[in-house]
mmCIF file of the N, C-alpha and C atoms, coordinates in Angstrom:
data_MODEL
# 
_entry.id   MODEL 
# 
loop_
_atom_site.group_PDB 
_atom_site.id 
_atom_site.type_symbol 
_atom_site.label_atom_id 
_atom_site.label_alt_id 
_atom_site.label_comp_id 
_atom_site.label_asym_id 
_atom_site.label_entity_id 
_atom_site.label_seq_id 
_atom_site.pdbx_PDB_ins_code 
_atom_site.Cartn_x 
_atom_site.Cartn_y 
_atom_site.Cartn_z 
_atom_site.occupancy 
_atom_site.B_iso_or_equiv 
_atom_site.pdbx_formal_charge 
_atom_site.auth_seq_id 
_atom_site.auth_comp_id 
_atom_site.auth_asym_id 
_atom_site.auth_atom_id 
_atom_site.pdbx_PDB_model_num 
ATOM 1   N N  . UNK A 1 1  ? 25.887 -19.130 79.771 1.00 0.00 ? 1  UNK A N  1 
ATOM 2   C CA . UNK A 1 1  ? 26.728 -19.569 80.875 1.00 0.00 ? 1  UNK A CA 1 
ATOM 3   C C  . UNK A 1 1  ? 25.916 -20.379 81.888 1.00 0.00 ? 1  UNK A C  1 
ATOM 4   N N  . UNK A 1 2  ? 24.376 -19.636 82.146 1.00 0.00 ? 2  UNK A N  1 
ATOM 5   C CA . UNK A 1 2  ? 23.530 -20.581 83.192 1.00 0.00 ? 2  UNK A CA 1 
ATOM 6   C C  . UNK A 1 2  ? 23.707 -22.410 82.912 1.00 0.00 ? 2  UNK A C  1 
ATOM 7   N N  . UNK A 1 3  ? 23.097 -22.358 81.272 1.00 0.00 ? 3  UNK A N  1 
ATOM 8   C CA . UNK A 1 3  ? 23.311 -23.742 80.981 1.00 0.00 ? 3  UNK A CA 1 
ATOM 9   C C  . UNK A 1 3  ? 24.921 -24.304 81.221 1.00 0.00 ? 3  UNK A C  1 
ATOM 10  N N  . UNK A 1 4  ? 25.592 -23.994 81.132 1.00 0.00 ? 4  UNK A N  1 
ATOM 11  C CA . UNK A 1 4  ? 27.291 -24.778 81.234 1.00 0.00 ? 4  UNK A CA 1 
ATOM 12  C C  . UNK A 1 4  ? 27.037 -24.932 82.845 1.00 0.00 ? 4  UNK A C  1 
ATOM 13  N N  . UNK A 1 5  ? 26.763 -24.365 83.939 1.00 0.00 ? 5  UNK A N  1 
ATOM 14  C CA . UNK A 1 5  ? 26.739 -24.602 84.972 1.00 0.00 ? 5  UNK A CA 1 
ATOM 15  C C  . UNK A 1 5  ? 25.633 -25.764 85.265 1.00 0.00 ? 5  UNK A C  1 
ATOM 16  N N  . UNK A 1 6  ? 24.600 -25.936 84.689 1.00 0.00 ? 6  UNK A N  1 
ATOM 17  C CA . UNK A 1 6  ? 23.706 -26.561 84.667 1.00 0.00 ? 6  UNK A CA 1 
ATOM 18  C C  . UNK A 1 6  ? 23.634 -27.807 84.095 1.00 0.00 ? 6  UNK A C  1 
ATOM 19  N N  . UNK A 1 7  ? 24.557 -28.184 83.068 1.00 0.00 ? 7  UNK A N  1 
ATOM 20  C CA . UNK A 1 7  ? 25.229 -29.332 82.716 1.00 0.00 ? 7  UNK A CA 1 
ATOM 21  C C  . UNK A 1 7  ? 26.324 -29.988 83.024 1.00 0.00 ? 7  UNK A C  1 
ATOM 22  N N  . UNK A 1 8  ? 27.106 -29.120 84.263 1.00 0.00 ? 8  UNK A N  1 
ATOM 23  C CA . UNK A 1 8  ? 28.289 -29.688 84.880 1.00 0.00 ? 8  UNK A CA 1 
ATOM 24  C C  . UNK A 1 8  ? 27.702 -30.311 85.921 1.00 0.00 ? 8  UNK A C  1 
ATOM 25  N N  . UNK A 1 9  ? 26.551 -29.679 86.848 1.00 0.00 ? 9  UNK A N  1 
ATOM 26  C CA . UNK A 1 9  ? 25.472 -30.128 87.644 1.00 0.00 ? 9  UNK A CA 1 
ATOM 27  C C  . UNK A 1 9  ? 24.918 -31.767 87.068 1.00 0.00 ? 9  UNK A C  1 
ATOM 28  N N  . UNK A 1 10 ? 24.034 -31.175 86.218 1.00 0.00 ? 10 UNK A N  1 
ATOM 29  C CA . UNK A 1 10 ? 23.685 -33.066 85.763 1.00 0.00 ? 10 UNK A CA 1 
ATOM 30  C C  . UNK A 1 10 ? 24.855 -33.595 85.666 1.00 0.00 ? 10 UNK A C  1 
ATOM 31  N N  . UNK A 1 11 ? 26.300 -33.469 84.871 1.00 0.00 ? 11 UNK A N  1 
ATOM 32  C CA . UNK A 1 11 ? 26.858 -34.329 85.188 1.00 0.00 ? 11 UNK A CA 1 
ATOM 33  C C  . UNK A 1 11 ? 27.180 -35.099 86.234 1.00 0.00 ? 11 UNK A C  1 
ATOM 34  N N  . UNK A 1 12 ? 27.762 -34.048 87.540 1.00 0.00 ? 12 UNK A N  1 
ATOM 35  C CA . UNK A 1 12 ? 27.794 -34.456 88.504 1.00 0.00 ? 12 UNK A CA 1 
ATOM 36  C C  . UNK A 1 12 ? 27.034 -35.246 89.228 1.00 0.00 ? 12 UNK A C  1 
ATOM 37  N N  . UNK A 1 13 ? 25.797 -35.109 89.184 1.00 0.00 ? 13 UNK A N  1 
ATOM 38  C CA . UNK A 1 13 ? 24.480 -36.048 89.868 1.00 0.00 ? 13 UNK A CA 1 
ATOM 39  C C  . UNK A 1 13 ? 24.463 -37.434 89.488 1.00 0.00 ? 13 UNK A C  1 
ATOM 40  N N  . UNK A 1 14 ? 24.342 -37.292 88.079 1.00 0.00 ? 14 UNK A N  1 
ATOM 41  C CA . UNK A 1 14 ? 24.606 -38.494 87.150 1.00 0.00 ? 14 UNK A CA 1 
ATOM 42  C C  . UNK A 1 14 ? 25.516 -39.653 87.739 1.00 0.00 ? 14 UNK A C  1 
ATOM 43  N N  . UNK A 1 15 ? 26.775 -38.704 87.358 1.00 0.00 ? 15 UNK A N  1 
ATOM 44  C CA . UNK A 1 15 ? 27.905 -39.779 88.200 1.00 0.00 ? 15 UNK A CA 1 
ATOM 45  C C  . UNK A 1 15 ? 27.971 -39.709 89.643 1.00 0.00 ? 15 UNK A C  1 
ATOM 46  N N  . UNK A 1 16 ? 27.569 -39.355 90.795 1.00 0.00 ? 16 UNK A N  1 
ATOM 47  C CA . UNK A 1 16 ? 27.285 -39.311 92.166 1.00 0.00 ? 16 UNK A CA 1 
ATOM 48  C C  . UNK A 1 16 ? 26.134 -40.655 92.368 1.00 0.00 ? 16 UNK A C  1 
ATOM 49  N N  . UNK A 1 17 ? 25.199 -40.337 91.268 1.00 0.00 ? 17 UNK A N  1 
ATOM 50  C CA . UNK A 1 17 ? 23.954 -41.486 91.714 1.00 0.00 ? 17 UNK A CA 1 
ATOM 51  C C  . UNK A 1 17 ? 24.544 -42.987 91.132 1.00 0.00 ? 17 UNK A C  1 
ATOM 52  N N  . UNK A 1 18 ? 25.148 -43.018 90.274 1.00 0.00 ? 18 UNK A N  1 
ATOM 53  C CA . UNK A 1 18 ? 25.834 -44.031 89.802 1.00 0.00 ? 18 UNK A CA 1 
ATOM 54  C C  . UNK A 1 18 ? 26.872 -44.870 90.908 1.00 0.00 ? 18 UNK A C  1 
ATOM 55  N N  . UNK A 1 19 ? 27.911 -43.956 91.119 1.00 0.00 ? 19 UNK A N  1 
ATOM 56  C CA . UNK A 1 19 ? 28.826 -44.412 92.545 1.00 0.00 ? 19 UNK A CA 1 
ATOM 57  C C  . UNK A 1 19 ? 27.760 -44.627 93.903 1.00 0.00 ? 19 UNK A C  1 
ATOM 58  N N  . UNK A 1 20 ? 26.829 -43.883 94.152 1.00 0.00 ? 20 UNK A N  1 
ATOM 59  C CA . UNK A 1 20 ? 26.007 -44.260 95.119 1.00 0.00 ? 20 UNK A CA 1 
ATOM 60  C C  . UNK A 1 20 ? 25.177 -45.648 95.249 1.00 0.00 ? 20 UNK A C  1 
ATOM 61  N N  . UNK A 1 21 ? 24.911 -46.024 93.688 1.00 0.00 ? 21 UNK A N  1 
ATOM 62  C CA . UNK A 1 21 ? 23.796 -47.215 93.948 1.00 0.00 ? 21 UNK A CA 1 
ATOM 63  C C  . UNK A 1 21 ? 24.536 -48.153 93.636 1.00 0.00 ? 21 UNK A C  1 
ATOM 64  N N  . UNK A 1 22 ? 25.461 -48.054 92.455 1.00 0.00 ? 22 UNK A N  1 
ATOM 65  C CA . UNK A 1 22 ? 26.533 -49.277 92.104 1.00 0.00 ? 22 UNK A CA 1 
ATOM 66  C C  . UNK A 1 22 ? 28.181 -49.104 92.518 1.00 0.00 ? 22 UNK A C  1 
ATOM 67  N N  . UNK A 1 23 ? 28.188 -48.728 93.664 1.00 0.00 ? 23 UNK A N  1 
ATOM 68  C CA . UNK A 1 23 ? 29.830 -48.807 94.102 1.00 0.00 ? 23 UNK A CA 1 
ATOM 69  C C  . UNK A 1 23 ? 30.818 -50.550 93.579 1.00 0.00 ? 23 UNK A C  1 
ATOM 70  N N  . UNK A 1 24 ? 30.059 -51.366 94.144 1.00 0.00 ? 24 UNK A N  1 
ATOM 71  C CA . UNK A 1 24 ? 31.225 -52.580 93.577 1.00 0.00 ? 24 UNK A CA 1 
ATOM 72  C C  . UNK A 1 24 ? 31.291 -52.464 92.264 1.00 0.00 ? 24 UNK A C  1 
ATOM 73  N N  . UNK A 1 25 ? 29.999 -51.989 91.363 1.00 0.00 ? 25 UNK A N  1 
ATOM 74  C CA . UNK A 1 25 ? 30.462 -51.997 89.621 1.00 0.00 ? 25 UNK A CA 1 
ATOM 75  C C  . UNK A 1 25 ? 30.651 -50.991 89.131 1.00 0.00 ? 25 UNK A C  1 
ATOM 76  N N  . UNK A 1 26 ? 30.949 -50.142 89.644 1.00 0.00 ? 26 UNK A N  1 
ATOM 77  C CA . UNK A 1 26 ? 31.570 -48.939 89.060 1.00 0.00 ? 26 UNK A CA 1 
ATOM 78  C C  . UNK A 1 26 ? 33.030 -49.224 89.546 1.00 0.00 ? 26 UNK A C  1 
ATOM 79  N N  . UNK A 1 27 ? 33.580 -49.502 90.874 1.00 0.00 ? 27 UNK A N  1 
ATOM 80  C CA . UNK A 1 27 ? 35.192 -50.017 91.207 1.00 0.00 ? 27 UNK A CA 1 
ATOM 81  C C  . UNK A 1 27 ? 35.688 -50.672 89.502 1.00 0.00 ? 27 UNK A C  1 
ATOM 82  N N  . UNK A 1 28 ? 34.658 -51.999 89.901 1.00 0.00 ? 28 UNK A N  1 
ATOM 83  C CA . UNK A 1 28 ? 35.340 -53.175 88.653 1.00 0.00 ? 28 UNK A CA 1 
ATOM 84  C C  . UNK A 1 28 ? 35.091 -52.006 87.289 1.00 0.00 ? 28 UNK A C  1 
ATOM 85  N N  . UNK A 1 29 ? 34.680 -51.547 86.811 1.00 0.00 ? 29 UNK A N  1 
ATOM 86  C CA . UNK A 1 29 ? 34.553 -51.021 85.486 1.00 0.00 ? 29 UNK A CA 1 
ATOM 87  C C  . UNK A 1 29 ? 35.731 -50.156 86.280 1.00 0.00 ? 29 UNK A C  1 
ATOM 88  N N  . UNK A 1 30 ? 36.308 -49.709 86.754 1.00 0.00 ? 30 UNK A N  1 
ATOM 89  C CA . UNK A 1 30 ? 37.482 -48.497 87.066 1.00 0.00 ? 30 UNK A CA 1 
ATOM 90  C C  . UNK A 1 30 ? 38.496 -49.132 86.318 1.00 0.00 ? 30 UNK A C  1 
ATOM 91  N N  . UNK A 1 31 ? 38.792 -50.529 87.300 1.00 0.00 ? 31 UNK A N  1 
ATOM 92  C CA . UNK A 1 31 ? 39.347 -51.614 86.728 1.00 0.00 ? 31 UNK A CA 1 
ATOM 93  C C  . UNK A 1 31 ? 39.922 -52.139 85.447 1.00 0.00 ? 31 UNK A C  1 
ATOM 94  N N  . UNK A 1 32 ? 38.208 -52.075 84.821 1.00 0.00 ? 32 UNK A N  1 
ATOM 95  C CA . UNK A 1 32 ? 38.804 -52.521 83.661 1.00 0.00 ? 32 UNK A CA 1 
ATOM 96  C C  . UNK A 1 32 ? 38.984 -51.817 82.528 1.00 0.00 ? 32 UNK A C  1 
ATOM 97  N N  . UNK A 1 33 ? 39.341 -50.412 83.061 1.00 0.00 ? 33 UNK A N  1 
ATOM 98  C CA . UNK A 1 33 ? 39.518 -48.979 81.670 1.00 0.00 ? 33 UNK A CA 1 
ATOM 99  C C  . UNK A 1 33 ? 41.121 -49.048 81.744 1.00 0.00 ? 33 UNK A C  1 
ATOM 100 N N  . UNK A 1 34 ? 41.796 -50.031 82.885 1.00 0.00 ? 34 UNK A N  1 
ATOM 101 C CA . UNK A 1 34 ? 43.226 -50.217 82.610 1.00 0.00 ? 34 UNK A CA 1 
ATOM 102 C C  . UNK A 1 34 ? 43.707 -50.629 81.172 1.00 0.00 ? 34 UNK A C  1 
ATOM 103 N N  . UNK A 1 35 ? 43.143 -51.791 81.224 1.00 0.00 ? 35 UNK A N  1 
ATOM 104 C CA . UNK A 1 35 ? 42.748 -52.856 80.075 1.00 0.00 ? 35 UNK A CA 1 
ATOM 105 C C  . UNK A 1 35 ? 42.948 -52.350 78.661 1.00 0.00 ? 35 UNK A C  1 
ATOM 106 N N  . UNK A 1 36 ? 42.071 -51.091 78.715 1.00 0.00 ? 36 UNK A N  1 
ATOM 107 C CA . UNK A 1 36 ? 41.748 -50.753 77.542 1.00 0.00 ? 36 UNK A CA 1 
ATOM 108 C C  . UNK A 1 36 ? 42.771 -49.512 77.000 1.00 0.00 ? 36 UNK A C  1 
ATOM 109 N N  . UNK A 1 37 ? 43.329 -50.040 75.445 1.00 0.00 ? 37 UNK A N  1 
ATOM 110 C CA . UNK A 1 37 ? 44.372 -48.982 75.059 1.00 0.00 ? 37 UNK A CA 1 
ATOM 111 C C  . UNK A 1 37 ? 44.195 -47.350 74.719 1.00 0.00 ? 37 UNK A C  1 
ATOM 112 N N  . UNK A 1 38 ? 44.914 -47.037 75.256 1.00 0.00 ? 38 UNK A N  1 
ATOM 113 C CA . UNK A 1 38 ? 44.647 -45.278 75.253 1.00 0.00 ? 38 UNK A CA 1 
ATOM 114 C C  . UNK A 1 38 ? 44.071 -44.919 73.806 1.00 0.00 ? 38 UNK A C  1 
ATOM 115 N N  . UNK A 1 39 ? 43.915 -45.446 72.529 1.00 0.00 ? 39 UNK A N  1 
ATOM 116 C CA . UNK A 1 39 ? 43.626 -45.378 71.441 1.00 0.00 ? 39 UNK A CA 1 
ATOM 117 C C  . UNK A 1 39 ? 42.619 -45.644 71.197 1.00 0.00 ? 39 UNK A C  1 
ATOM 118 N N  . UNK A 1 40 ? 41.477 -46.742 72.174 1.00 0.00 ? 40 UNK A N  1 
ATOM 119 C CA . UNK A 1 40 ? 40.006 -46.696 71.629 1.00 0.00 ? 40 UNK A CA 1 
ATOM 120 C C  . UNK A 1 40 ? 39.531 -45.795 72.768 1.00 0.00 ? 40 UNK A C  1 
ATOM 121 N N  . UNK A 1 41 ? 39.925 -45.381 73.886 1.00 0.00 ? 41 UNK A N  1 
ATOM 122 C CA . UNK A 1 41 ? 39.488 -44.544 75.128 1.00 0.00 ? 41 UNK A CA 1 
ATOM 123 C C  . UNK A 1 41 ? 39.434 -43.312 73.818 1.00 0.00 ? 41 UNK A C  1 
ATOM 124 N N  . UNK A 1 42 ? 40.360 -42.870 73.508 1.00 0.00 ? 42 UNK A N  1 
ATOM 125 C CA . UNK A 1 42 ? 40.542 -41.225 72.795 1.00 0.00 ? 42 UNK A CA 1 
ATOM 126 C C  . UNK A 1 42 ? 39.311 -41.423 71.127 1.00 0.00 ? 42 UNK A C  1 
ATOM 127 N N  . UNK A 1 43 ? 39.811 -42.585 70.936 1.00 0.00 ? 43 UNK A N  1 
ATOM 128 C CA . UNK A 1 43 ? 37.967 -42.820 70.026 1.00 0.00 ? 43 UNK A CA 1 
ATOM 129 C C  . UNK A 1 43 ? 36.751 -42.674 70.610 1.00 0.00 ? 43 UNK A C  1 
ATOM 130 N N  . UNK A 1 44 ? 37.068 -43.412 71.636 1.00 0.00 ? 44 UNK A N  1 
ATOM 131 C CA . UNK A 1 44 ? 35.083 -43.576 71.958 1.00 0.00 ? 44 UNK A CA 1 
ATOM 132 C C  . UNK A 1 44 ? 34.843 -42.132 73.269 1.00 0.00 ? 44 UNK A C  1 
ATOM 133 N N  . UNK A 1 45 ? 36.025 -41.386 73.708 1.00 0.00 ? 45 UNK A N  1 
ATOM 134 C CA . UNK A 1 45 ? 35.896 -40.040 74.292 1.00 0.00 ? 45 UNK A CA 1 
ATOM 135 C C  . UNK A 1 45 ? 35.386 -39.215 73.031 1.00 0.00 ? 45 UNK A C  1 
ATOM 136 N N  . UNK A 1 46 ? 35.559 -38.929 72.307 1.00 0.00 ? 46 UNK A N  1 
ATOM 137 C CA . UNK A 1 46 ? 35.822 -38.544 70.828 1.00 0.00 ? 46 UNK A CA 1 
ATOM 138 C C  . UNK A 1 46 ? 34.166 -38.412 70.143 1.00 0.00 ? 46 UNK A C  1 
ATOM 139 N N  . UNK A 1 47 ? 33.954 -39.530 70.046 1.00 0.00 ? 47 UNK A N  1 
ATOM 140 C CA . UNK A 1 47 ? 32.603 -39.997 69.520 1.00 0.00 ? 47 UNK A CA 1 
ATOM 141 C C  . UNK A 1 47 ? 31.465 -39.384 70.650 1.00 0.00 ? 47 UNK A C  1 
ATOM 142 N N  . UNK A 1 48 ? 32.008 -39.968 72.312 1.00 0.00 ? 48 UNK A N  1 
ATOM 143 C CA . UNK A 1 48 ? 30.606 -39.293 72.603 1.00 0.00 ? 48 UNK A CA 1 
ATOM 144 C C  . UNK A 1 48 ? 30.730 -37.688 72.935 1.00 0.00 ? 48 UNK A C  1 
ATOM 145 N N  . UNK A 1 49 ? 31.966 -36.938 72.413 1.00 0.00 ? 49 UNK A N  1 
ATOM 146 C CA . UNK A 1 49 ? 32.176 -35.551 72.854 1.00 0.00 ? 49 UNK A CA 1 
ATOM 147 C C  . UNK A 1 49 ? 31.447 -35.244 71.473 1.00 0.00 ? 49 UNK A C  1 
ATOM 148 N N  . UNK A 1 50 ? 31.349 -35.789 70.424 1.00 0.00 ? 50 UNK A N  1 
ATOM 149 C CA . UNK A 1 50 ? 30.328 -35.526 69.036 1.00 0.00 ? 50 UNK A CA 1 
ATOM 150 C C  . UNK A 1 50 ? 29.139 -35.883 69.006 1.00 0.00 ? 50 UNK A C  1 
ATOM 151 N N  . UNK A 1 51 ? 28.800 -36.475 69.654 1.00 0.00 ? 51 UNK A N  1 
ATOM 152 C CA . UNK A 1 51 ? 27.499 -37.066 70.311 1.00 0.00 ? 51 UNK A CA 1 
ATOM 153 C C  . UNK A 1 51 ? 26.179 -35.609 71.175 1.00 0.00 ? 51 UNK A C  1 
ATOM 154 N N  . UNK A 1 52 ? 27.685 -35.555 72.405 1.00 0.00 ? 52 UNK A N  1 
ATOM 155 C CA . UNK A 1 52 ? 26.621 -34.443 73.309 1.00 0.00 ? 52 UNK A CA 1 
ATOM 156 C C  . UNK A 1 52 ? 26.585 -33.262 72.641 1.00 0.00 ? 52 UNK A C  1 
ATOM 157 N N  . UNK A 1 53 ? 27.998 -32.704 71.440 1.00 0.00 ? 53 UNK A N  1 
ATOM 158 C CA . UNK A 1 53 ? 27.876 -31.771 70.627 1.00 0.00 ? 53 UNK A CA 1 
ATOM 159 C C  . UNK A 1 53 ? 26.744 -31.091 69.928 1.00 0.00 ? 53 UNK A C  1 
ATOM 160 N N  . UNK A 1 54 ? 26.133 -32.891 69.163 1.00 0.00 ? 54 UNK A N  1 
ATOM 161 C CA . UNK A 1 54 ? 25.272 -32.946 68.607 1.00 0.00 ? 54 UNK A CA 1 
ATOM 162 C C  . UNK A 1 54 ? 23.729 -32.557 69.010 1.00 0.00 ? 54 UNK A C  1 
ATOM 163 N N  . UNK A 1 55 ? 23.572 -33.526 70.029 1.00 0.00 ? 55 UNK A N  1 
ATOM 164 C CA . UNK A 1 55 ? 22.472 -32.720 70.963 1.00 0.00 ? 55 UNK A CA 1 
ATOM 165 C C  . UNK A 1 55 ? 22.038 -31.726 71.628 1.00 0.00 ? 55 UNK A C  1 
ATOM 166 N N  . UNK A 1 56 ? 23.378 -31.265 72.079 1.00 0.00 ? 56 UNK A N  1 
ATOM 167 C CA . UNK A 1 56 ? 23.390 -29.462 72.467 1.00 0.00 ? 56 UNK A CA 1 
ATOM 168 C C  . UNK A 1 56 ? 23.062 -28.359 71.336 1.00 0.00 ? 56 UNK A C  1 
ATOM 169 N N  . UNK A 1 57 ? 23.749 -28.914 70.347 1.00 0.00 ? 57 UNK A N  1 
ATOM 170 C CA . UNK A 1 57 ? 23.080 -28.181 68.815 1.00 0.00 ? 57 UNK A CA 1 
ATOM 171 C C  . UNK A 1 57 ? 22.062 -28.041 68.950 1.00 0.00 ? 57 UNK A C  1 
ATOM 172 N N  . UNK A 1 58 ? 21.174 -29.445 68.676 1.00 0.00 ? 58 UNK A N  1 
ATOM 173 C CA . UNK A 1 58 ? 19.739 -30.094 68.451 1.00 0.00 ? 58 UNK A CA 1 
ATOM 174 C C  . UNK A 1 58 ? 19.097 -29.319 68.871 1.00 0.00 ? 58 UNK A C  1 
ATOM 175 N N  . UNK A 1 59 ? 19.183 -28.957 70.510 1.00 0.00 ? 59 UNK A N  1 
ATOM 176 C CA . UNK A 1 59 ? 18.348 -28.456 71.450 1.00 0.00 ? 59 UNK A CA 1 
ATOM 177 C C  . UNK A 1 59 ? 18.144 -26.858 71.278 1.00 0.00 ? 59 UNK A C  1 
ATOM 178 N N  . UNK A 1 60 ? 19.530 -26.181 70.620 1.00 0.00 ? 60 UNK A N  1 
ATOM 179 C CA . UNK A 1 60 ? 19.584 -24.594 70.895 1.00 0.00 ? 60 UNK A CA 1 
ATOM 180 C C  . UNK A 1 60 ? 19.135 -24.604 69.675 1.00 0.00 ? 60 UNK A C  1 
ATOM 181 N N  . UNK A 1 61 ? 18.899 -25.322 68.252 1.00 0.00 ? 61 UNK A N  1 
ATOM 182 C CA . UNK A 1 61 ? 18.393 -24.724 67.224 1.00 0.00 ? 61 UNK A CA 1 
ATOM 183 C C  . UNK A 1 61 ? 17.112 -24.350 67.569 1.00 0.00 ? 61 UNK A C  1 
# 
């Protein structure tokens, strides 16, 4: 459980330092996820939710 709290943390920082240093390009990228059809969003959500899967494995083996 420590770690799940501890990776909601990095997330958060992650995206906090991101909006902090690049506010105008993080707006425009807000922007342009309009754009994009709910069908490659639920792919490429998809892919990197198999991605961090993968590495969280990696790490606890």
């Amino acid at each position: 459980m420590r770690e799940l709290f501890i990776a909601f943390g990095l997330f958060l920082f992650i995206e906090g330092i991101l909006y902090a240093l690049f506010p105008s390009k993080m707006k425009n990228m807000l922007k342009k996820i309009d754009t994009i059809k709910d069908g490659q969003l639920r792919i490429g959500g998809f892919i990197f939710a198999i991605i961090g899967f993968l590495i969280i494995w990696y790490l606890k083996k």
